[in-house]
C-alpha positions in Angstrom: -8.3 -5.5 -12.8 -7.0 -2.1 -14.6 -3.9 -2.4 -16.3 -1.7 0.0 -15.2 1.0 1.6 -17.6 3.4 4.2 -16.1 2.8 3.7 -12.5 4.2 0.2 -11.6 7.0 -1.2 -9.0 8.9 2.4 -9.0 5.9 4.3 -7.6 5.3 1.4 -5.4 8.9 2.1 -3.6 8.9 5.9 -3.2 4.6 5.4 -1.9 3.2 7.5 -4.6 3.9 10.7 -2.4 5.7 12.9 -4.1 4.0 15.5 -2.5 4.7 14.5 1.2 8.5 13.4 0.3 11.7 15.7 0.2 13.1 15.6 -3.2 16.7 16.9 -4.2 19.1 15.9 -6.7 22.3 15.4 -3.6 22.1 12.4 -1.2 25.5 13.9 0.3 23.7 13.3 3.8 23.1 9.7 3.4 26.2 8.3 3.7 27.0 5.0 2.1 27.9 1.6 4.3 29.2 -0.8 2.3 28.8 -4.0 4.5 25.0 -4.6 5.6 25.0 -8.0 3.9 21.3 -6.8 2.5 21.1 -9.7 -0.5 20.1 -12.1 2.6 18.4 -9.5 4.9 16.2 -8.2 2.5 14.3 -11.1 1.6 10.9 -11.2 3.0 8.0 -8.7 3.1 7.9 -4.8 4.1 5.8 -1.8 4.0 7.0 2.2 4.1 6.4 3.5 7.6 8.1 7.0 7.5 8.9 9.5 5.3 11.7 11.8 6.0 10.6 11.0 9.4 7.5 11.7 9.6 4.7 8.9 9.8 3.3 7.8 6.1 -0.2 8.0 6.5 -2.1 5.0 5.7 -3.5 6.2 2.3 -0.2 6.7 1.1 1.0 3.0 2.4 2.8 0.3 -0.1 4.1 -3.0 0.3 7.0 -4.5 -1.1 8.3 -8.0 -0.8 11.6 -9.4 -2.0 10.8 -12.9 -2.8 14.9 -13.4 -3.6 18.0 -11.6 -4.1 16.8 -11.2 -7.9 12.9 -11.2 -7.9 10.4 -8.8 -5.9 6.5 -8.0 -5.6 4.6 -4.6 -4.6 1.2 -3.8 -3.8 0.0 0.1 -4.4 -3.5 1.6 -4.4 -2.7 5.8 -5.6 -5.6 8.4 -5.8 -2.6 10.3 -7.8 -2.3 7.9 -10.7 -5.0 6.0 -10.6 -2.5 2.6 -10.1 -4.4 -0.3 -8.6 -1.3 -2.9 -8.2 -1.4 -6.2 -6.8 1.6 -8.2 -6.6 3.2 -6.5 -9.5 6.9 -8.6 -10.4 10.0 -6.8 -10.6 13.7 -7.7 -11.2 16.0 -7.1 -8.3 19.7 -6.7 -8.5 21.6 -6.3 -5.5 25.4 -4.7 -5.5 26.7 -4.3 -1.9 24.1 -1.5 0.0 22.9 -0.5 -3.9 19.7 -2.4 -5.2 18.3 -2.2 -8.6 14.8 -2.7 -9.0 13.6 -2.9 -13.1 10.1 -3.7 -13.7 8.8 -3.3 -17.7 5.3 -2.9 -19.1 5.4 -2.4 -23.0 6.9 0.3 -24.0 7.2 1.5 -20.6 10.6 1.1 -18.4 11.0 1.9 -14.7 14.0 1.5 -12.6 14.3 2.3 -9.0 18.2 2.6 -8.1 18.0 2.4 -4.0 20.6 3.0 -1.6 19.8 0.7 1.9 21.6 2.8 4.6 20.7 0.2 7.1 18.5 -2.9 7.7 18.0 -4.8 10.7 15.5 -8.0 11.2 12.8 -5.5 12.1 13.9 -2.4 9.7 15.2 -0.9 6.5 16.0 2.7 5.8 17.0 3.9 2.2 17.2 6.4 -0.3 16.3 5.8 -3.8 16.6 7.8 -7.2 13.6 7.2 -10.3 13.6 7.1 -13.6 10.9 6.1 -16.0 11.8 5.2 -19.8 9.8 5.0 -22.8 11.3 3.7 -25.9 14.2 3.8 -24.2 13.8 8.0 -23.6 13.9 8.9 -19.8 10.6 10.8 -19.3 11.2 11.5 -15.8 13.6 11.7 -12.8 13.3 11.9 -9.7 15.5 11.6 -6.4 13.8 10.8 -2.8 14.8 11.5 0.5 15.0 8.9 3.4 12.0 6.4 3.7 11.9 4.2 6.8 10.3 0.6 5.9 9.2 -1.8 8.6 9.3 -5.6 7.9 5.5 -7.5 8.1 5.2 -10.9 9.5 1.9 -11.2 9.4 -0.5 -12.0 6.3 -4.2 -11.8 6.3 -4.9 -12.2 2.7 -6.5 -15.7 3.6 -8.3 -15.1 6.9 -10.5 -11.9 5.8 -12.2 -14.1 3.8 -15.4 -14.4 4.5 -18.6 -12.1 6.0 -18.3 -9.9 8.6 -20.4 -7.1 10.8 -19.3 -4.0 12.1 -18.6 -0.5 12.1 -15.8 2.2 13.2 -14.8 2.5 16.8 -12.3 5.8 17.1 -13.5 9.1 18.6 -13.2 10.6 15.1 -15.0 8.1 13.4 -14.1 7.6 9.5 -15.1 9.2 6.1 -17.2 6.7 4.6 -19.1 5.2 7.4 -22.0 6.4 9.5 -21.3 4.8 12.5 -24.1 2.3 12.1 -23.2 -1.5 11.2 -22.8 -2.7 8.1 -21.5 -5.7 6.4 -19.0 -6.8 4.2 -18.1 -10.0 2.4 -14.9 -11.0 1.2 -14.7 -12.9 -1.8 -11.1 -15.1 -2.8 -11.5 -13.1 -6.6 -10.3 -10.0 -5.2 -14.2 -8.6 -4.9 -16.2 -7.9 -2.0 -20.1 -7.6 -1.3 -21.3 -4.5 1.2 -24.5 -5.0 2.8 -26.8 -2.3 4.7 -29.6 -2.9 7.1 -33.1 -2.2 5.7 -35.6 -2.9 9.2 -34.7 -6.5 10.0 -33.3 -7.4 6.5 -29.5 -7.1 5.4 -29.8 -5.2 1.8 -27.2 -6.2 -1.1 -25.7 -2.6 -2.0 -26.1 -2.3 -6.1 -22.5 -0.8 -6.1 -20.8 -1.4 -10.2 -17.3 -1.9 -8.6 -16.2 -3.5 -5.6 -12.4 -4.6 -5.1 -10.0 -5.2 -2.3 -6.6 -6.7 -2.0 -4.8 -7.7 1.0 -1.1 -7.6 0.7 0.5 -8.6 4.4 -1.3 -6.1 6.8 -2.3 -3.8 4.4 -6.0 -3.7 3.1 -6.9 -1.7 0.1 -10.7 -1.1 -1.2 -11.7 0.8 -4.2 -15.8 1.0 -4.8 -18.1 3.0 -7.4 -22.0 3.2 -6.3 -24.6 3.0 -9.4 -26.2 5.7 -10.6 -24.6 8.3 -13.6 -21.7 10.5 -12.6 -20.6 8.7 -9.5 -16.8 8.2 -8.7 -14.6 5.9 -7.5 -13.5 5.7 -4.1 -11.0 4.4 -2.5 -9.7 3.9 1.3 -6.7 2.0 3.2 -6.5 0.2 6.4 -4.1 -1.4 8.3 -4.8 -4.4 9.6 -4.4 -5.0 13.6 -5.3 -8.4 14.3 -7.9 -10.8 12.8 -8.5 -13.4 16.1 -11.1 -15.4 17.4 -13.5 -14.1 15.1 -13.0 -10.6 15.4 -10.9 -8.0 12.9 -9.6 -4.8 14.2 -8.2 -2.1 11.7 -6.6 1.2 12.1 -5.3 3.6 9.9 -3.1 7.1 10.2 -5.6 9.7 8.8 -4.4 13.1 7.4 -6.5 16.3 7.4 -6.9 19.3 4.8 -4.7 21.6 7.1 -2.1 18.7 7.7 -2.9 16.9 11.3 -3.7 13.8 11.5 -5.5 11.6 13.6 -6.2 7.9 13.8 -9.2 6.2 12.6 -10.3 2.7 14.3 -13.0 -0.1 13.0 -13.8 -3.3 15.0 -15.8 -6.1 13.0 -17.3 -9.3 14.0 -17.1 -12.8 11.8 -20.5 -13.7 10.5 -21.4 -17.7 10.9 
């Protein structure tokens, strides 16, 4: 995997969406409540649902799991930055409703001051304020506006594994598939093989990069075909249910002039 340098377990809080999130230096409309026991309500795993309320569209999604009171992961995927993050550790400090996330890498400081402004067993809405340090300098600040987290229960890191057939199901079908099947084999390094039908044969794709994680419900994939001057793509699901041998996914989808729609894809576990 990429190292990543400035983008770590900050970016992974505020989903890497500056552009879609309200920024202003006053968070005189989020008023504080000083008694939501959060050190024992925050443990476990969650993922950013809304922003400012408004839905986060899939592509923008993170996840972030407090493992403790004083440790956390996050898992990011950004077009933006270029981060590809899986599992990345922080430090958590938690003061009342305030919690400190610090994560370093080199040089290269990030702390994520958050204020919870309420959290239930099902939910958790904050406001947090950036910075980023290097050498100790702050190179950037940045305040954001309410984000709505939901918590996950489920994990499918371990049951994607494997080959499966299939294709997308919703009325507006999805960007990088043709609506024909196809094939895709998850592989426990963090790699996956795509497959395409060639008459009665299934075809190995000659693709140079081919990644996936899967943190909780959320399934990232980043791919580069061969050939000079090709790019890397990238594209998010959720996932809905993986069940007697068949995976659903669905995914928020925004367009150029700002609707969105949903995108569907059914697949089928290959013996």
């Amino acid at each position: 995997m990429k190292k990543t340098y400035l983008w770590v377990l900050a970016a992974i809080l505020v989903c890497g969406a500056s552009v879609f999130t309200s920024c202003t230096e006053d968070n005189d409309d989020n008023p504080v409540q000083p008694d939501l026991n959060v050190a024992e309500k925050i443990v476990g795993k969650w993922m950013v649902e809304e922003l400012d309320g408004q839905p986060c569209p899939t592509n923008w999604k993170t996840v972030l799991t407090f493992v403790s009171p004083t440790n956390a992961y996050g898992s990011l995927s950004d077009y933006y930055s270029l981060s590809w993050n899986v599992r990345v550790l922080a430090d958590v400090t938690i003061n009342g409703n305030k919690v400190s996330v610090v994560s370093q890498d080199g040089n290269t400081k990030n702390v994520l001051d958050c204020t919870v402004l309420s959290i239930t067993d099902k939910e958790m809405l904050m406001s947090s304020d950036w910075n980023v340090y290097v050498d100790g300098t702050s190179v950037q600040h940045e305040v954001y506006g309410k984000e709505r987290y939901e918590r996950i229960t489920s994990d499918y890191q371990d049951a994607i594994l494997g080959m499966w057939e299939g294709h997308s199901t919703g009325a507006d079908g999805s960007e990088f598939d043709d609506g024909q099947n196809h094939r895709w084999e998850y592989l426990a390094d963090g790699t996956f093989r795509y497959y395409h039908k060639v008459g009665d044969e299934w075809q190995l794709s000659n693709d140079v990069l081919n990644e996936y994680f899967v943190d909780g419900i959320l399934l990232c994939t980043r791919w580069k075909n061969a050939g000079e001057g090709q790019q890397e793509n990238r594209e998010w699901w959720e996932i809905e249910s993986i069940e007697n041998g068949v995976m659903k996914w669905t995914a928020l989808r925004l367009r150029d002039d700002g609707s969105t729609y949903t995108a569907t894809f059914e697949m089928t576990k290959v013996q």
